[in-house]
N, C-alpha and C positions, 0 to 999 in steps of 0.2 A: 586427537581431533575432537571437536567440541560435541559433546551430544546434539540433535537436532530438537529444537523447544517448540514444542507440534500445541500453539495457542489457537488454533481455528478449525481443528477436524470437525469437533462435535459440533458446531455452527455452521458447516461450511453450505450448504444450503441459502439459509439466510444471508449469510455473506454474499454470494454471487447475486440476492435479489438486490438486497441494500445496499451494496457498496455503490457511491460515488462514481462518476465516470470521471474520468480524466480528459483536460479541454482536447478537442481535436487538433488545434493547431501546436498544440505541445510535439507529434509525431513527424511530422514534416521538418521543424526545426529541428530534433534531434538526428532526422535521415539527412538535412544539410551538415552536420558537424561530420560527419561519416566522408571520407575519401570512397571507399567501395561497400559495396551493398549485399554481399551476398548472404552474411550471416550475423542473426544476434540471437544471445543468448540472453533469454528473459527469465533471471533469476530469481525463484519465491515468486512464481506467476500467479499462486493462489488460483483462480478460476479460469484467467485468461486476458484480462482486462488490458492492459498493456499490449501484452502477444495480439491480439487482434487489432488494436488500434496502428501497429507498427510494420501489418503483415502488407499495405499496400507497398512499401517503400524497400521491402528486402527481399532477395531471393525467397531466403528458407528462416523460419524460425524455430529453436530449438524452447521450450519453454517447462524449465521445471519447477518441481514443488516437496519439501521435504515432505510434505503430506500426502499420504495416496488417496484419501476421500478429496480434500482441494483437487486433486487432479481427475477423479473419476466425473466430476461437477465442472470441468472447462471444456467449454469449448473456443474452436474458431476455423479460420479457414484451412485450405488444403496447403496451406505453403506453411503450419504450423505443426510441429510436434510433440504431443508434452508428453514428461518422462517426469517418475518420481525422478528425485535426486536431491542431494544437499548444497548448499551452496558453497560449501568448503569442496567437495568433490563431487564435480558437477560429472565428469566421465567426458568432457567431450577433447579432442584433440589439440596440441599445443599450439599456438598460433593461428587459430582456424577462424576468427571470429571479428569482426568490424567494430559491432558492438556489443556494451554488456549493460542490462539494465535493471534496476532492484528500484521496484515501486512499494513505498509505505512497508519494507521492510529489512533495512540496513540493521536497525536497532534490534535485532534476533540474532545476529549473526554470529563468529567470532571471527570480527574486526580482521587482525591480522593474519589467517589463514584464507580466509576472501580472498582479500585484498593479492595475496598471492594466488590462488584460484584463478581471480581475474587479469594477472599481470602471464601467465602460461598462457592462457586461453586465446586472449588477446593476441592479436595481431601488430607488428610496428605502427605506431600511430592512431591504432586502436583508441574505440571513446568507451569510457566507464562514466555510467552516468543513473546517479540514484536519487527520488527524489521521497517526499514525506509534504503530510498535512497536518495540522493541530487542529484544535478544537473549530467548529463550524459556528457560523454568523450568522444569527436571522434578524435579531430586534432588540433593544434592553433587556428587556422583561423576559424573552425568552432562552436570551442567554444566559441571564440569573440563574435560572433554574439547570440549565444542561451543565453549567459551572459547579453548581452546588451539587448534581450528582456526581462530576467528575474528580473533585476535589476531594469534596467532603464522603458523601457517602459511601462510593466504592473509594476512593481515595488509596485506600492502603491494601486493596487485591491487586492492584496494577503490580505488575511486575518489575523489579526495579529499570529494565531497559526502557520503560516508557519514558524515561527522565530525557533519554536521546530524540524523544519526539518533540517535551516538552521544549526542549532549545535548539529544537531546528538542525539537529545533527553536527552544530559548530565547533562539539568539543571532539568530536573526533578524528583522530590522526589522518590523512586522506593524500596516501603515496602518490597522488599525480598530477601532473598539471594541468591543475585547475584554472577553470575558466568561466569568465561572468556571465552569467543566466539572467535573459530578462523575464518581466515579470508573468506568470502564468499564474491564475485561480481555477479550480474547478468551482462552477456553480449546478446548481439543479432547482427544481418546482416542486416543490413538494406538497404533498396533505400531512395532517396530523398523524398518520400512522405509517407513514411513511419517516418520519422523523425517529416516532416510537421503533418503529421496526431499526432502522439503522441505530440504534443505542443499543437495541439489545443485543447486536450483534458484538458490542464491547468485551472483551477477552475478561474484563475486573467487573462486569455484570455477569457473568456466567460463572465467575469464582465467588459472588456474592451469592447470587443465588444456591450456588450448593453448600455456601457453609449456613447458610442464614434460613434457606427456605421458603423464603419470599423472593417476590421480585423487586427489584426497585425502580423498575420501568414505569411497571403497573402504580405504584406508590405516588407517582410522579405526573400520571395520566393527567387527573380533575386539575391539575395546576396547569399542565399547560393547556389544557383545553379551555381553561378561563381566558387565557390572553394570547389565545391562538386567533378568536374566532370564531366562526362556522368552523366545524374539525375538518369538512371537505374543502376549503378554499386553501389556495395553494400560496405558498409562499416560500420569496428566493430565498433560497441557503447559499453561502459562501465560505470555500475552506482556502486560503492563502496555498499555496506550493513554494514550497523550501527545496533546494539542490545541492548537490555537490557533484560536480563534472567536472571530469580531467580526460588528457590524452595520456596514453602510454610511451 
């Protein structure tokens, strides 16, 4: 069984501030692909993000995280659980489950012991449905620059799994039948430190800064702040949503 590659403990704070919300009407489509409702299993929950937005439309949500500080930092409603646990061995019972769902972290995993994980778990007819976002859209000029940090400057702390981000999850083997997704973005409003803060939460900014000693957030500040604007006026962000869903 594959070690668990624990990229968000020491951030996980600022992750739950920064991270992105996921559109609302993403939850309701996935509870129509569902035959019964009583249970999903929200895998690599990270703080809860998903588990809450999902907990109107299911009995019970089970929600884990290979991380125990990700988990001590989630919250959500009473119809939700979280349990440390791996997504290779998630502990819950065989066939018990409606659906299974892996937000913005398929590319940690190991692939083919998942993918069985979730084929046990599952239910006949059962829905696995995991999705991922790439780099965010504000303006030219400001994606220049969040380009050139992603690329260039931390560029080579990214972990090689990020590659799976970078193409949308396509190259991976994906046991089920799969089904066409239409199209969902997450957007948000953001200020100038609100941006800042969600980079720093980057996994290859937190390996830059401890081997370097600097930040490259802060390095990057005067530049966006030139062609932000006022640093308080807010402005839209957009990240595409990429999927793979299938029934069992």
């Amino acid at each position: 069984m594959a070690k668990f590659k624990d990229h968000f403990s020491t951030q996980s704070k600022d992750y739950s501030k920064f991270r992105p919300s996921y559109p609302q009407e993403l939850y309701p489509y996935l509870s129509g692909l569902c035959k019964d409702h009583n249970l999903v299993w929200d895998c690599a929950t990270g703080t809860g993000q998903a588990a809450r937005g999902l907990s109107p439309f299911f009995d019970h949500i089970i929600a884990t995280d290979g991380s125990a500080q990700q988990v001590a930092k989630a919250e959500g409603q009473e119809n939700i659980t979280f349990r440390v646990a791996t997504a290779e061995e998630s502990g819950l019972e065989t066939s018990s489950v409606d659906l299974v769902t892996v937000a913005q972290a398929l590319h940690w995993f190991a692939h083919d012991d998942f993918f069985q994980e979730a084929r046990r778990v599952l239910k006949p007819g059962g829905i696995l449905a995991v999705w991922t976002y790439n780099l965010l859209t504000i303006d030219q000029d400001i994606d220049r620059i969040v380009r050139q940090l992603y690329w260039k400057t931390i560029g080579e702390y990214w972990p090689p799994e990020r590659a799976l981000v970078d193409e949308n999850y396509r190259s991976i083997d994906f046991p089920f039948q799969e089904t066409t997704v239409p199209d969902f973005n997450i957007a948000a409003s953001w200020r100038l430190d609100d941006l800042l803060g969600y980079l720093s939460t980057w996994s290859a900014v937190v390996r830059y800064k401890a081997d370097k000693g600097r930040d490259p957030i802060e390095e990057i500040r005067l530049e966006l702040s030139a062609v932000w604007g006022d640093d308080t006026d807010k402005r839209i962000v957009k990240w595409p949503l990429s999927f793979r869903i299938g029934q069992f």
